[in-house]
C-alpha positions in Angstrom: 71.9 0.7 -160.2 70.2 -1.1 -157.3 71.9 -3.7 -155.9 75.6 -2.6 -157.4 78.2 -4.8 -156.0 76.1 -7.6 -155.4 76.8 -9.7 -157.9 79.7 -12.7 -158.0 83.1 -12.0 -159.2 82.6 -13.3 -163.5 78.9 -11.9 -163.5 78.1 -9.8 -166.7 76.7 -7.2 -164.8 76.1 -4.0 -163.0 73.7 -4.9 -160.2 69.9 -6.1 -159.6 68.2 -3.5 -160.9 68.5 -0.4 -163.1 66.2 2.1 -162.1 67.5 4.7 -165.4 67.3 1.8 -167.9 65.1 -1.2 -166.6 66.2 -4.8 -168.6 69.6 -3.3 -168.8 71.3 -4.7 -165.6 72.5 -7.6 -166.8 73.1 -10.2 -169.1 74.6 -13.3 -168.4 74.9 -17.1 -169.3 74.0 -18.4 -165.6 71.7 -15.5 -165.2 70.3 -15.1 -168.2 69.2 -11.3 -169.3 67.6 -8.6 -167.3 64.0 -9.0 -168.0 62.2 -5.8 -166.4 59.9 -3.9 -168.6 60.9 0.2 -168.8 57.0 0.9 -169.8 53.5 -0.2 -169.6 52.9 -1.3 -173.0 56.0 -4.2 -172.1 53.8 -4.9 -168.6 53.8 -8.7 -168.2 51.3 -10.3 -166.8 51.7 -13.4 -165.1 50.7 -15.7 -162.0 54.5 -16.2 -160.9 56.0 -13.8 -158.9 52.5 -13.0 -157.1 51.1 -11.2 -160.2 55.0 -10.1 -161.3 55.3 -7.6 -158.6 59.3 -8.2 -158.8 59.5 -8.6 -162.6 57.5 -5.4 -163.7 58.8 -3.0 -160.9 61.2 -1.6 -163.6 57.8 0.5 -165.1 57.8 2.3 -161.5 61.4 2.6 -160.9 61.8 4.6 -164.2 59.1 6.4 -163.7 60.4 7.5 -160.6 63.7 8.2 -162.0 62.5 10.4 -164.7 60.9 12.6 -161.9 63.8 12.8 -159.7 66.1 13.5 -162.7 63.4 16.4 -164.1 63.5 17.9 -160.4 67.2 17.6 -159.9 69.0 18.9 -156.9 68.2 16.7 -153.3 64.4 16.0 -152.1 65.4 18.5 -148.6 66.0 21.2 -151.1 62.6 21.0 -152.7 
């Protein structure tokens, strides 16, 4: 979870960003849901958020963790 802690005390959430399980982070009245994609064929494209560079990092961060997590063991060691 990136961003774990951040959040305001009656939040329903874990943090910002789940890199494991993107859209997952959180879900809340105030804050609505989590709404990052896990894969390209959920991309969104849009003109807000300078082409959605925030919105659709989710598709990167899990692919990222999938690597890591097939790898295993700390980056020094490999």
């Amino acid at each position: 979870i990136i961003g774990e802690g951040l959040l305001a005390e009656g939040i329903d959430g874990k943090g910002l960003r789940s890199m494991a399980r993107p859209g997952s982070a959180y879900d809340d009245l105030l804050l609505g849901t989590d709404p990052q994609p896990a894969h390209m064929r959920d991309f969104v494209n849009t003109r807000e958020d300078n082409g959605g560079v925030h919105l659709n990092s989710g598709i990167p961060n899990r692919a990222f963790y999938l690597a890591a997590m097939a790898l295993g063991g700390y980056s020094w060691e490999k």
